[in-house]
C-alpha distance (Angstrom), angle and dihedral (degrees) to the residues before:
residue distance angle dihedral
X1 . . .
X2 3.67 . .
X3 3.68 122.0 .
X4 3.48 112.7 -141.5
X5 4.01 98.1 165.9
X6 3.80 83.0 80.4
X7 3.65 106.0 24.5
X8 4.19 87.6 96.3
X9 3.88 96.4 43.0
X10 3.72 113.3 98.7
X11 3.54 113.8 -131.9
X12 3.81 100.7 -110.4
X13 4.01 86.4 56.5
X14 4.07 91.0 48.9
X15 4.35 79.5 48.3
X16 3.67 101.2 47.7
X17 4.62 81.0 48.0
X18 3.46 108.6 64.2
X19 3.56 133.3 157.7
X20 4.52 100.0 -117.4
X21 3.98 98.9 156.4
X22 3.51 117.1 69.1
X23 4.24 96.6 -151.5
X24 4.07 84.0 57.7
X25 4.23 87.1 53.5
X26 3.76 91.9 44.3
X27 3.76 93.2 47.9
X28 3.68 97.3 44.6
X29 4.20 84.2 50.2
X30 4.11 93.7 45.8
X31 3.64 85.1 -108.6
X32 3.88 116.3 158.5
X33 3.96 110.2 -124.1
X34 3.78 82.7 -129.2
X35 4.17 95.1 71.5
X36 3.68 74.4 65.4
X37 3.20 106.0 89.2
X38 4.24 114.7 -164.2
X39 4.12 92.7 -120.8
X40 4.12 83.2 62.5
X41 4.07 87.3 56.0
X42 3.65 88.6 55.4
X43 3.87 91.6 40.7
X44 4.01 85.5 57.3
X45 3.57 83.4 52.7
X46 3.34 105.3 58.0
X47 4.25 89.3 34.2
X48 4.02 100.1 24.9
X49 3.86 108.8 -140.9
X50 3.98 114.3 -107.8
X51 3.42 125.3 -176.1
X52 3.79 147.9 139.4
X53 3.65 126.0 -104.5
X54 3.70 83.4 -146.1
X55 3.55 95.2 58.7
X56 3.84 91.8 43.7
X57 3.34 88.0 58.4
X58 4.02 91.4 73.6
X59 3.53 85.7 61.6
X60 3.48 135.5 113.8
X61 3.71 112.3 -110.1
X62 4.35 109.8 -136.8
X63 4.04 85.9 6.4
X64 4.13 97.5 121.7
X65 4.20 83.8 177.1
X66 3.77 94.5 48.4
X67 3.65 111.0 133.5
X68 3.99 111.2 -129.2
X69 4.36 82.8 50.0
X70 3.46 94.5 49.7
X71 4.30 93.7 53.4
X72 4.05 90.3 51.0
X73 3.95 104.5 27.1
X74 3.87 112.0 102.5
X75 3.44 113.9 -117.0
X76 3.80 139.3 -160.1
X77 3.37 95.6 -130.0
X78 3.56 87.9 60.9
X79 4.31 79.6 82.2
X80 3.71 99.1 56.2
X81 3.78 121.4 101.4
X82 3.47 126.9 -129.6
X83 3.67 142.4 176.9
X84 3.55 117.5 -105.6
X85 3.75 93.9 15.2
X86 4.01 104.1 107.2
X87 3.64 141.4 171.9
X88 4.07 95.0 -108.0
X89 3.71 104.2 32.2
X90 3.95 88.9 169.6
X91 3.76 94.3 50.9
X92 4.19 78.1 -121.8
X93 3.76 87.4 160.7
X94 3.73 104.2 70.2
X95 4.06 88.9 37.5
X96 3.74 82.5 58.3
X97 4.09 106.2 109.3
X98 3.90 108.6 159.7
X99 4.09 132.4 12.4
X100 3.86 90.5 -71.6
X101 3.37 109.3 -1.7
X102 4.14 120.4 113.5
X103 4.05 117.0 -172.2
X104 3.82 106.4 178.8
X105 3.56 93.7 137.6
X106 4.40 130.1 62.8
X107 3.92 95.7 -129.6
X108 3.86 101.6 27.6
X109 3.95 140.2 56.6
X110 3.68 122.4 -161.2
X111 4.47 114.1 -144.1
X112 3.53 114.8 -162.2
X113 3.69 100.4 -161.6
X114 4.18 94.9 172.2
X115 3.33 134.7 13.0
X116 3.94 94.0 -147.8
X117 3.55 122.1 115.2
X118 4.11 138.4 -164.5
X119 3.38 90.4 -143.7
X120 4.39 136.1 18.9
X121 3.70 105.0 -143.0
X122 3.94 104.6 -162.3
X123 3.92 85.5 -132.7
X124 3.63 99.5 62.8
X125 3.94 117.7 140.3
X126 4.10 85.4 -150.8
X127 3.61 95.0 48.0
X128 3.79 87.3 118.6
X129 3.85 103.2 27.2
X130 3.85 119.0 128.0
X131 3.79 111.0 -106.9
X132 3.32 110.9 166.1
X133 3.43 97.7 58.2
X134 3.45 95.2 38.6
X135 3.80 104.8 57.1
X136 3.97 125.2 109.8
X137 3.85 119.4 -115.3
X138 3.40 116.2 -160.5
X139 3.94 93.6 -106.2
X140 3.85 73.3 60.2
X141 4.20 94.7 74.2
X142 3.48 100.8 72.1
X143 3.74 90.7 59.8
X144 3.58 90.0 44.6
X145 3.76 90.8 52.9
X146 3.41 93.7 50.0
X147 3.97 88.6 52.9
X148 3.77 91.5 53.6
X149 4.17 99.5 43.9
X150 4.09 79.2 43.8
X151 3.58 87.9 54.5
X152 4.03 108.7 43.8
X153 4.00 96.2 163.9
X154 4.31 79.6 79.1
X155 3.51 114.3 96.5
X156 3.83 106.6 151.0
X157 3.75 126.4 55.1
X158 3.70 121.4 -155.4
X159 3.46 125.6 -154.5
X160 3.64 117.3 -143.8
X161 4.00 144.3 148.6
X162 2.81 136.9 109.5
X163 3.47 84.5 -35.8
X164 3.61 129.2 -38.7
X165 3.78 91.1 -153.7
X166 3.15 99.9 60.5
X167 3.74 83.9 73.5
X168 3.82 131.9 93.6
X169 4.06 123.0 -87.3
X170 3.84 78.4 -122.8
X171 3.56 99.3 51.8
X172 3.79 87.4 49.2
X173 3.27 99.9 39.7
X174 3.84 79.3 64.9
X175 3.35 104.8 54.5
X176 3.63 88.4 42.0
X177 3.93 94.6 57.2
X178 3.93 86.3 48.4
X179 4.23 94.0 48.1
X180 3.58 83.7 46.1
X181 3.84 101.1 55.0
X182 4.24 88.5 63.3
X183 4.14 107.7 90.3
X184 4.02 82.6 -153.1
X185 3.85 93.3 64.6
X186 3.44 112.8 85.6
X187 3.98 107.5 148.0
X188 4.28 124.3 46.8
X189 3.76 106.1 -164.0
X190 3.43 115.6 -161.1
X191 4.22 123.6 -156.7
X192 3.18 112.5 -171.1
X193 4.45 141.2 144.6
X194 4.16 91.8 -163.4
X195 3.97 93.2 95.8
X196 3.55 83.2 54.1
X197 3.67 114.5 45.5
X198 4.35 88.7 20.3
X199 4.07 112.1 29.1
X200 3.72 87.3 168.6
X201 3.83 81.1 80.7
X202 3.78 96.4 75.1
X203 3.84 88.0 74.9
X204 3.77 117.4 164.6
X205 4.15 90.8 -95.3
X206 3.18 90.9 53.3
X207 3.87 94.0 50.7
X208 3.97 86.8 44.8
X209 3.80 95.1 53.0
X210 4.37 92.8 48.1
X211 3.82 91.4 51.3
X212 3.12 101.8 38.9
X213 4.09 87.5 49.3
X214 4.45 108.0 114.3
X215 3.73 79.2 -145.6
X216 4.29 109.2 78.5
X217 3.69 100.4 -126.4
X218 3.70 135.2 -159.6
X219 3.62 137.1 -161.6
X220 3.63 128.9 -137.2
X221 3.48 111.9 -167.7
X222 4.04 122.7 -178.4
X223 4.22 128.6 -132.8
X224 3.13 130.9 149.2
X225 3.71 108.9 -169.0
X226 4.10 127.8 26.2
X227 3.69 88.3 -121.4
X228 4.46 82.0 78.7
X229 3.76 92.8 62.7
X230 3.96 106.7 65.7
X231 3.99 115.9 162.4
X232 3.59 92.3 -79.2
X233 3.73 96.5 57.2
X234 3.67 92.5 42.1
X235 3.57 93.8 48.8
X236 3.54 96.8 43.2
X237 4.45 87.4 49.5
X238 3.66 88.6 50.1
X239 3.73 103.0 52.4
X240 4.01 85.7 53.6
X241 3.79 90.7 51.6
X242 3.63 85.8 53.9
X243 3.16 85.2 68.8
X244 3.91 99.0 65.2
X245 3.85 90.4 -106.8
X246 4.02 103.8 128.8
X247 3.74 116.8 -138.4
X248 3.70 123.6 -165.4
X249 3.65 130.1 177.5
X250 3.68 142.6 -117.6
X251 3.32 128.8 -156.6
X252 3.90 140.1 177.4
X253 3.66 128.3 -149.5
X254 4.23 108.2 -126.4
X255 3.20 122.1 167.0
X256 4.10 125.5 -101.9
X257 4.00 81.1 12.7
X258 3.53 107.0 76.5
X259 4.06 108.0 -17.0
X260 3.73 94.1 129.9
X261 4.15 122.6 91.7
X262 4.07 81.9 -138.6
X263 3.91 96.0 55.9
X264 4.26 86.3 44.7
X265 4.18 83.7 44.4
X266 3.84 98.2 58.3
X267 3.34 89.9 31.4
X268 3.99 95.6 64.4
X269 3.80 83.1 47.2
X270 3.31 103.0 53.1
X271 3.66 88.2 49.7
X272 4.10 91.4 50.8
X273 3.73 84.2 50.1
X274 3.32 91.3 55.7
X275 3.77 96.9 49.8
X276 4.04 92.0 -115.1
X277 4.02 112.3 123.0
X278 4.21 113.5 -130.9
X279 4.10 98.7 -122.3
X280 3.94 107.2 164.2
X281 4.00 136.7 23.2
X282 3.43 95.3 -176.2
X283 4.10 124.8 -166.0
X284 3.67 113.5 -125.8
X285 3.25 122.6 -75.6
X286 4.10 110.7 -127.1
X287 3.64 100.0 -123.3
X288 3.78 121.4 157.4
X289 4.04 109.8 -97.4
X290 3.82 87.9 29.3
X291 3.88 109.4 83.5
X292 3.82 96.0 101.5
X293 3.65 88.8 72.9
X294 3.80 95.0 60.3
X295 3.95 126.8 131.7
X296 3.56 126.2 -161.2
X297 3.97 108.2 -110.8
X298 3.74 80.7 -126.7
X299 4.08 101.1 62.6
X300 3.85 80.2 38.8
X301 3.62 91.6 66.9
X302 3.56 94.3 39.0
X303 3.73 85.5 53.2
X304 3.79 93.9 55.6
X305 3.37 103.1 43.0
X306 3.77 89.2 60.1
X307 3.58 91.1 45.8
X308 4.03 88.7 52.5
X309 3.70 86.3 43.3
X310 4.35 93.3 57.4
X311 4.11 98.2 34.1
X312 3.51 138.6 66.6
X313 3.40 114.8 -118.9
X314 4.16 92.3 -100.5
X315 3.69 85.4 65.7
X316 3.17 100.7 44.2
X317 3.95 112.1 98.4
X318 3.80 127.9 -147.2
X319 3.75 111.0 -93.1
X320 3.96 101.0 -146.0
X321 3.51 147.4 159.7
X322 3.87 130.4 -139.2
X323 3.82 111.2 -137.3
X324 3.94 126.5 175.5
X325 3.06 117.1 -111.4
X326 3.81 102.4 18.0
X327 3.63 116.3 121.8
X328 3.88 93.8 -135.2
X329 3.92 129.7 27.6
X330 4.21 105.3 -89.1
X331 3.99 115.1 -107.0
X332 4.01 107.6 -138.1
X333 3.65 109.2 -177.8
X334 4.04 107.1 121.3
X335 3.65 91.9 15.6
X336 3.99 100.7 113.5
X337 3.95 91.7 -164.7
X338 4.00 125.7 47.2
């Protein structure tokens, strides 16, 4: 169904609106105060609650299960300690070179250039990662430079955060012209959940600055669950992939979100539809505040074999694990333990 409420607002209006107290979200959803329990006040303390009003809008009104609330609705479970589950689940810390820059991988370097997002998903593997003393400042650059032209096995940058589109065309446009000026950078990767939970954000400047880019850039964008990509979204996705700027999609596997081969089904379709390519189904992450959304690596399996079973291949996406240290994210399909 087409949202029209926020069809009109520009993006940096729907950004400077979010939903930050969890009462006003349950009220706004016909939510009782009382399926708040107090631990998930505290929990939005510690990890305030962001989200769109546009992307609550998708949701199901007096559904306490429904899938978008349940990835951005603090939690008291969020509190509880458990082994394995750590503040840096990606050892990001030690692969941490510069103010903002991330190289975990030969070929590729990751910039955080803001650690503001559109949206707090209650999942995230940065949830606790240290921003503000971590961003670049443009006296920063010339050490970054130096770090790339020192380093001439990187060819693709990947923009990162936070997220990156939460920034202005002109701050980007920056960093773009910069990226650009290195021979050895062929690729700009882009990571970012603002298509998804603000499709305003693909505005025409936007569009104009990717394809116009010397660098061939792709979009990653992040859902979960089909129920994220109304008609809007889509529509806005597919004009920018009109473009001849590829966009794949990440997802993670949470429990009571997506844990059914049905929801992972339509969503791969819905994606296709869209003209947007299914790339990653990642397993979570185990970041402190995020157990809840576990899965047994057996029902994951399950999961995926019925996934391979529906899907061509093209749909199929890469069921991986993230593990610090590795030199490459970790394939799991046919391994029965993770």
């Amino acid at each position: 169904m087409i949202n029209y409420l926020y069809q009109e607002k520009n993006w940096q209006s729907q950004l400077s609106d979010l939903i930050t107290d969890p009462l006003e979200l349950l009220e706004i959803l016909q939510l009782s105060p009382e399926q708040l329990l107090s631990g998930a006040i505290l929990a939005s303390e510690q990890f305030k609650l962001r989200v769109p009003r546009a992307f609550v809008a998708r949701m199901q009104k007096s559904n306490p299960f429904d899938p978008l609330l349940l990835q951005v609705l603090p939690h008291h479970l969020e509190l509880e300690e458990h082994a394995g589950f750590v503040t840096d689940p990606l050892g990001e810390e030690a692969a941490n070179q510069l103010p903002g820059v991330l190289h975990k991988y030969k070929s590729r370097f990751l910039l955080t250039l803001t650690g503001a997002c559109a949206v707090h998903c209650r999942y995230c593997f940065r949830r606790h990662f240290p921003y503000q003393e971590n961003l670049p400042k443009n006296e920063d650059w010339l050490n970054i430079k130096n770090y790339l032209e020192n380093n001439p096995d990187i060819n693709e940058v990947i923009l990162s955060g936070g997220d990156p589109l939460t920034l202005s065309n002109r701050k980007l446009a920056l960093w773009l012209e910069r990226l650009a000026s290195l021979k050895q950078i062929k690729i700009l990767r882009i990571h970012s959940r603002v298509p998804v939970v603000i499709p305003n954000r693909i505005d025409e400047e936007l569009v104009s600055l990717l394809k116009n880019s010397r660098l061939r850039v792709i979009l990653v964008i992040h859902s979960n669950h089909p129920d994220e990509l109304d008609d809007v979204t889509c529509a806005q996705l597919t004009h920018l992939a009109q473009q001849n700027i590829l966009i794949l999609n990440q997802a993670v596997l949470l429990k009571g979100v997506n844990d059914s081969a049905q929801t992972l089904i339509d969503l791969s379709h819905r994606l296709f539809d869209a003209q947007i390519m299914p790339y990653y189904l990642h397993v979570l992450d185990k970041v402190k505040g995020a157990q809840h959304f576990d899965l047994e690596s057996d029902q994951i399996n399950q999961l995926y074999n019925e996934v391979l079973a529906s899907l061509p291949g093209y749909l199929v996406p890469k069921l991986v694990r993230e593990i610090a240290g590795e030199k490459n994210k970790t394939p799991l399909y046919g391994v029965s333990t993770f």
